[in-house]
N, C-alpha and C positions, 0 to 999 in steps of 0.2 A: 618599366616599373615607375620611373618620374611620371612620366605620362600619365597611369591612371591616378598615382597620385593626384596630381596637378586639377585632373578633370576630377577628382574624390571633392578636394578644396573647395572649384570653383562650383562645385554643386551643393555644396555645404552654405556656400556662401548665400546664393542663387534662393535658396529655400529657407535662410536668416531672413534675407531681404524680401520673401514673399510674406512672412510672416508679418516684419513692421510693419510692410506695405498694409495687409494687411487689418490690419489694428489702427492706423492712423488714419485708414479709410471708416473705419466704424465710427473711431472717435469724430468724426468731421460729420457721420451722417446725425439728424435728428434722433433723440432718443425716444425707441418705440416702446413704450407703456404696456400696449397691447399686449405685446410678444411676452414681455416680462413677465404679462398676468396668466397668459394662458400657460406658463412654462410652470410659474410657481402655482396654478392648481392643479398639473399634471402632478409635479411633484409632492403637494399635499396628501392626492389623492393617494398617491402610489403609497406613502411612509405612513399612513396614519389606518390603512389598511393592510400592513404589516408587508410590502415588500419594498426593494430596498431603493427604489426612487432615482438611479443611476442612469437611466437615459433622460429624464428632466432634469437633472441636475449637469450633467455634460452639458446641454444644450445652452442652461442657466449659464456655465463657469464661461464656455466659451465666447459670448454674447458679452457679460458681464467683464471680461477680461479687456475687450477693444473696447470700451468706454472712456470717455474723459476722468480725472476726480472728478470735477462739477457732475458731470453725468452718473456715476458711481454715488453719491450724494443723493442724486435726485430718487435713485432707486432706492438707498437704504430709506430712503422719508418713506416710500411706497410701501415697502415691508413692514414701517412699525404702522404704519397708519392700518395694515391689516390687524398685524399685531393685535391692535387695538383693540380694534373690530371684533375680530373674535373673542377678546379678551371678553369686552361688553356685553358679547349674545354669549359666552359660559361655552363657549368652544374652544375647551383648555387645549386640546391633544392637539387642533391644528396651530393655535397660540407659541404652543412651546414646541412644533417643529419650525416653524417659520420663526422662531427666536434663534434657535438654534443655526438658521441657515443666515441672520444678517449678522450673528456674530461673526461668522464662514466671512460675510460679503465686506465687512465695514470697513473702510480703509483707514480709520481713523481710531486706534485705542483709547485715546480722553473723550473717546463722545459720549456725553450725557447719558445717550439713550440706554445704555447700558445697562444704567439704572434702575430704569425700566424694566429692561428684560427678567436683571435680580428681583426686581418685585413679582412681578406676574410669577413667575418661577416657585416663587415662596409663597405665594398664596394659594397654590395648586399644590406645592409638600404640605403645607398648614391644612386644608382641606382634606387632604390622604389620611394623615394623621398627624401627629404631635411627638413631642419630644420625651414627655415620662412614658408615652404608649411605646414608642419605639426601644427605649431604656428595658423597660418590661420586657417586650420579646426578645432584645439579645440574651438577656441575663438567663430568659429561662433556658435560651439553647446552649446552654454550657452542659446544662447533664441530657441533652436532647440527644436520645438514642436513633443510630439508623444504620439499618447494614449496608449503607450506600453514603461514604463519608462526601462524597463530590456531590450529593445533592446537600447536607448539610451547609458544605464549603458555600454553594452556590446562594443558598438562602440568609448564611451569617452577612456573608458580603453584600447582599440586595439588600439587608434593614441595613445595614451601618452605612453603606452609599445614601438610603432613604435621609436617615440621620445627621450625615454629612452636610448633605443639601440641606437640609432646616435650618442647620446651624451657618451653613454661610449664604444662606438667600432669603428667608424670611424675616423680611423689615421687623426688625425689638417692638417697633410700637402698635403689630397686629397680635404682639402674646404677652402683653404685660397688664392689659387688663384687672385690676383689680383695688386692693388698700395695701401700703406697704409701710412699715414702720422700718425706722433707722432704729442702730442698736448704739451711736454714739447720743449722748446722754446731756442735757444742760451742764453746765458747769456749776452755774447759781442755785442754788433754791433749791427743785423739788426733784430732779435727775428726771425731769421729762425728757421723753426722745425728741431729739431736735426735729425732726420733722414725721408726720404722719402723711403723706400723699397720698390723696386718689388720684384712677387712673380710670379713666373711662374713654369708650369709642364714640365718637361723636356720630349725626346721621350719616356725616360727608368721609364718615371712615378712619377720618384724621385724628386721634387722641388728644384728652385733655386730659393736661397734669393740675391737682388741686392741690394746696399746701392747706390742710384741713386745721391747722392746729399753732399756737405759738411759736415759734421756731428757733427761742433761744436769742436770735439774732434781731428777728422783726417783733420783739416785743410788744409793742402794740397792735399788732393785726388782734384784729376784734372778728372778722369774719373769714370762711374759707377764700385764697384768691386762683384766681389761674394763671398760669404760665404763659407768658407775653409769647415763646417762640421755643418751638422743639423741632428737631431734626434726626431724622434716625438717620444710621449707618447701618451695612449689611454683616459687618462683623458683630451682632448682638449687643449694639453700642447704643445709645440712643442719649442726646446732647437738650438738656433744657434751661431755658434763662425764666428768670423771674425778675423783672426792674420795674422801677414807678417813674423811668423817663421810655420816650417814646424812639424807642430803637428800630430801624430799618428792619424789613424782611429781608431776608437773602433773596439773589437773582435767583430765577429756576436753573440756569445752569450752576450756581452752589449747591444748588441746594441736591442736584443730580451727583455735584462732588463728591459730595459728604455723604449720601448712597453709596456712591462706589467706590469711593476711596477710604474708609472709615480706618485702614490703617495711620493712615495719614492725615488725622483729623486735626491736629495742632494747627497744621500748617495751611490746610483751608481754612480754617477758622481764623487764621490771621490774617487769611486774605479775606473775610467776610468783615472784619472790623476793621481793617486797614479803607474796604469799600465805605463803612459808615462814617468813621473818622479822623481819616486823610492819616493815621500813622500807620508806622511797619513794625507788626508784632512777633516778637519771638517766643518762642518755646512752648508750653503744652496749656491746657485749661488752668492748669493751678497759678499758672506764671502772667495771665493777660488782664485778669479782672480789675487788680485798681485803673490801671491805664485805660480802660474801656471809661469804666464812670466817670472818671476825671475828664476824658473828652467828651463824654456825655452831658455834663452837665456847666463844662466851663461857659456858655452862651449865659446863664444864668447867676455866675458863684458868686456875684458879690448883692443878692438878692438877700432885703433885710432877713430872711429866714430860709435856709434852704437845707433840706436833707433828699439825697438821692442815694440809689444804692442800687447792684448787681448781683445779684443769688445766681450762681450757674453750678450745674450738675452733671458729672459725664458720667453715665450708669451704666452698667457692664450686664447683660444678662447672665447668669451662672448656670441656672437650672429655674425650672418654673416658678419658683419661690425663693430663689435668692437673688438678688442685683447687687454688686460691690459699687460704689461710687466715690469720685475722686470731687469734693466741693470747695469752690470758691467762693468768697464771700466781700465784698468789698463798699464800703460806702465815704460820704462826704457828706461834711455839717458844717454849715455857718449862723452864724446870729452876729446881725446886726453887720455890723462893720470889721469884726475880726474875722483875722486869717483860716479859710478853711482847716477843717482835720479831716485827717484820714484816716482809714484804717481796713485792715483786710484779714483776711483767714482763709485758712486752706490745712486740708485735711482729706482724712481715706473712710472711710464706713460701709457698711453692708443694712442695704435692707431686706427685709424679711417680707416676705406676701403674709398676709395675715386670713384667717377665715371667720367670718362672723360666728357661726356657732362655738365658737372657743370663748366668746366674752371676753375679751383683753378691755381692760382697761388701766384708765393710769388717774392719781390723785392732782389736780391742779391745785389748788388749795383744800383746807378743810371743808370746806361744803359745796365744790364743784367737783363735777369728775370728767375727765376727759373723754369721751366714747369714739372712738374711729368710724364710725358708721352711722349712717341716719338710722333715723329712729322715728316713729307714729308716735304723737305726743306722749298717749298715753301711756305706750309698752317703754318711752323712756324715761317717763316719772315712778310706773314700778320698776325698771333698773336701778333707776338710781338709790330709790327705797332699802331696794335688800342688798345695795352695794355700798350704804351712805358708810362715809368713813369716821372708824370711833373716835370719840371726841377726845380721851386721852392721844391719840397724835396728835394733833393741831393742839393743842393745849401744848406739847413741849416744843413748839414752833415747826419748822422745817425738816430737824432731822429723820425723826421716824416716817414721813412719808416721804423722805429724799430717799430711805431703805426699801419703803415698800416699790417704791416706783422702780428702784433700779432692780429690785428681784423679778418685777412684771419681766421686764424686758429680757433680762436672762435666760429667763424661763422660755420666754416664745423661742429667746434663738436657738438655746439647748434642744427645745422638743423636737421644733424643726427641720435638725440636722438629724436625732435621731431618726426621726419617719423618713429622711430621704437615703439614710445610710440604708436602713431597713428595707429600702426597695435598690439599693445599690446605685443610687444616684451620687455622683461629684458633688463634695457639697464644695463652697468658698474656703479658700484655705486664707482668705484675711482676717479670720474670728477663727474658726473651728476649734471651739470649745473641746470637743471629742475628742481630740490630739493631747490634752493638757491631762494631768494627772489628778485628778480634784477628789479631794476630801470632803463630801455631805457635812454640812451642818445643820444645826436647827437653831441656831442661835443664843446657844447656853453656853457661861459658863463654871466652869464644874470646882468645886471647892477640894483642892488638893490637899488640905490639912484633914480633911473627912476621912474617915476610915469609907464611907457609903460614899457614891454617888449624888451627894448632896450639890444644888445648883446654887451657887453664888449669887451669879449676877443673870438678869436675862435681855436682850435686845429688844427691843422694840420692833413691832411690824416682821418676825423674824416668825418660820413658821411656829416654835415654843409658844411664843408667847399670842399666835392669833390662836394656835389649841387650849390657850385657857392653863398652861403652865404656870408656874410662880416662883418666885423666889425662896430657897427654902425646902422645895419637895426634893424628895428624892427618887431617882430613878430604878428599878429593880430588873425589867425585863425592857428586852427590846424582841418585839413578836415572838415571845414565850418562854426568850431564853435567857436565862438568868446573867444579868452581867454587875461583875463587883470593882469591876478597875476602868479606868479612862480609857484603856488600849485595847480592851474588849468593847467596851461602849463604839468605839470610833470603826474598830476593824465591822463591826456589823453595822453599820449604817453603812460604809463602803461598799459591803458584798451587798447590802440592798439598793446599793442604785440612784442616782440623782432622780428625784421626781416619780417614788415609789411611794406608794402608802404603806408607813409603817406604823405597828401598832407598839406602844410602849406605856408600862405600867409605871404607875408612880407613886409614890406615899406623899400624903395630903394631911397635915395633922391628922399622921399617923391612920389615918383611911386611904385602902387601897383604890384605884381608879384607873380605868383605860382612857388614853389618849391617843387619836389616831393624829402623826402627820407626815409632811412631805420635804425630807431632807432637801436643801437647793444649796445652788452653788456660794460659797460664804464674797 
């Protein structure tokens, strides 16, 4: 019994040691190219014609196993470089089997290529379809009938997988396309949204962000500019700078980091400015910006005039018309011979995708008006015509269109949310107006010593008063139905809805009259 023992062991051993052997024989021989390529279009052909590819791929692992790294390296180059290839000739299906097999092969989990792979991936889900199209089909299979529940099962989980993927492989700056308004508001002046950005695909694929508008901060931008440097991540994240000093690109392997690692974007990003500016940065976008421009510009600070400044944005995709974003803002002023200032800002907002045929606009002053959209001279001289804003606001300076502006903005985010609830899309839950318990207004108000519905006082720019209400009238019906007390008044603009047309009768020196408007949030 020792015996066969003994001869069990030394055969176990025997057959260990033919293995290294081997393996250290292959590693030592040259690495055959050839063999690799006839193995992986064996196995192309097999998986891409629907079977399942298992004697090319034995062949592959076994081969692939006795290699050196360096040689295991040399091969993953050979894979993406097909990768590529088919990428380029629109040969998605062999593309994302041979992705598929050098994630199998790479021996290296921080390699760049990775990246890669996540993108190609995502532009082949992007291509399939999209994200509110997908939304749409699950939702409808909730009452989707079938006397066969495992074929249901099989098709819920085939769109939510579809969905899945979009959401963690398609690079943010191939679906953001569009104009996007912030809902966080000036402080000064006229409650402009701090930024309006366009967002367009350039020919080379690569997006450009436009800061179209004032922005609160860069007060005197006169014209739209673009964003000096953007980097997307594959978590729906996508990172852009705005500065007027000349900032470093990132290396392309950052810039492959910040693809695949978009959880962990803080901390590549400190290592991308720590590359620019020989320091070591801690913590996340809102915590790095003064320290960026102060090394940015210390080559220069004691320059008889100098203003420099860092605009960075880390945008979150939410759903196809929402982005939450987390902003920093930081710059540095000198004049003359005194001591720099500083200062910075940081802050959370959500922007909104906006649609041209909705007409948004906002008041800059009394006789400009902001429009998010280019315009043909002409169709933007009649806009501006039968949008010019009444002279009674600018006559009482700033307040009444610091009201009208910040109802524009309300309003986009309110509707917004409504049309994506109404297709049962997530909205952002960093605003979600929807959540709050709001009481309609119209900007009246109501004289409590009245026995009647008499109105006090009224707002400006409030909907009352663009309906041509006044001070004085009194109310009688609100869409037909007779109301005599406050708490009837209020309970029926409630049950009508923010941003309903509602009709309401009024006494006018003592002459009846309809008045239609649109209760908004106060």
């Amino acid at each position: 019994m020792k015996r066969l023992r003994l001869l069990g062991l030394i055969l176990i051993f025997l057959f260990s040691f033919g293995i290294v052997f081997a393996q250290k024989k292959a590693s030592g021989n040259s690495l055959n190219l050839t063999r690799i390529e006839q193995l992986v279009d064996k196995y192309i052909s097999e998986k891409t014609n629907g079977t399942g590819g298992e004697t090319a791929l034995t062949g592959l692992s076994i081969y692939y196993g006795g290699l050196s790294d360096l040689q295991k390296r040399s091969v993953c180059k050979y894979f993406m470089t097909r990768i590529d290839k088919f990428h380029s000739d629109g040969d998605m299906k062999s593309a994302l089997v041979l992705s598929d097999l050098y994630e199998s092969f790479s021996p290296d989990p921080t390699d760049a290529n990775y990246a890669r792979l996540y993108y190609i991936r995502g532009e082949y889900a992007a291509m399939r379809s999209d994200t509110l199209t997908l939304k749409r089909q699950i939702s409808s299979l909730v009452n989707f009938s079938s006397s066969d529940e495992t074929e249901k099962e099989k098709y819920v989980t085939a769109l939510s997988t579809n969905l899945e993927e979009i959401r963690n492989y398609v690079p943010v700056d191939k679906t953001i396309e569009g104009t996007w308004v912030s809902d966080r508001l000036a402080i000064k002046k006229y409650n402009l949204p701090i930024f309006i950005l366009e967002i367009k695909n350039s020919s080379e694929g690569i997006p450009v962000f436009t800061l179209r508008n004032n922005t609160g901060f860069l007060n005197w931008l006169a014209k739209p500019m673009d964003a000096q440097d953007e980097y997307a991540f594959t978590n729906d994240s996508i990172y852009v700078v705005f500065s007027n000093e000349d900032l470093k690109k990132p290396s392309p392997l950052l810039n492959g980091l910040l693809r695949t690692y978009g959880n962990t974007y803080s901390s590549i990003i400190g290592m991308k400015v720590a590359q620019n500016t020989g320091n070591s940065l801690l913590g996340d976008i809102t915590g790095m910006a003064s320290s960026m421009v102060v090394d940015a510009v210390s080559s220069a600070i004691f320059a008889p005039r100098k203003y420099s400044y860092i605009l960075e944005i880390k945008l979150r995709k939410v759903n196809d018309w929402q982005m939450e974003a987390d902003v920093a803002f930081s710059d540095v002023s000198v004049k003359g011979d005194n001591d720099p200032k500083y200062s910075n800002s940081q802050y959370h907002t959500i922007f909104t995708k906006i649609r041209r045929e909705d007409n948004w606009y906002w008041y800059e002053d009394g006789t400009t008006i902001s429009i998010p959209f280019d315009m043909e001279k002409n169709a933007k001289k009649l806009f501006e015509k039968e949008h010019k804003c009444p002279k009674r606001y600018y006559s009482l300076r700033e307040k009444p269109l610091g009201y009208f502006n910040r109802l524009q903005t309300l309003k986009m985010t309110y509707l917004t949310e409504e049309r994506l609830i109404s297709e049962n899309i997530v909205i952002s839950d960093s605003v979600n107006l929807h959540k709050a318990d709001i009481q309609p207004v119209i900007g009246v108000k109501l004289d409590t010593e009245s026995t009647a519905l008499k109105i006090k006082d009224i707002v400006m720019a409030y909907p009352a008063e663009r309906a041509g209400i006044e001070k004085g009238d009194i109310i009688t019906h609100v869409d037909g139905y007779e109301v005599t007390t406050p708490q009837q008044f209020h309970a029926l603009l409630k049950s009508k809805g923010l941003y309903k047309k509602v009709v309401l009768t009024v006494l006018h020196n003592k002459k009846k009259r309809d008045v239609t408007v649109e209760p908004c949030i106060p």
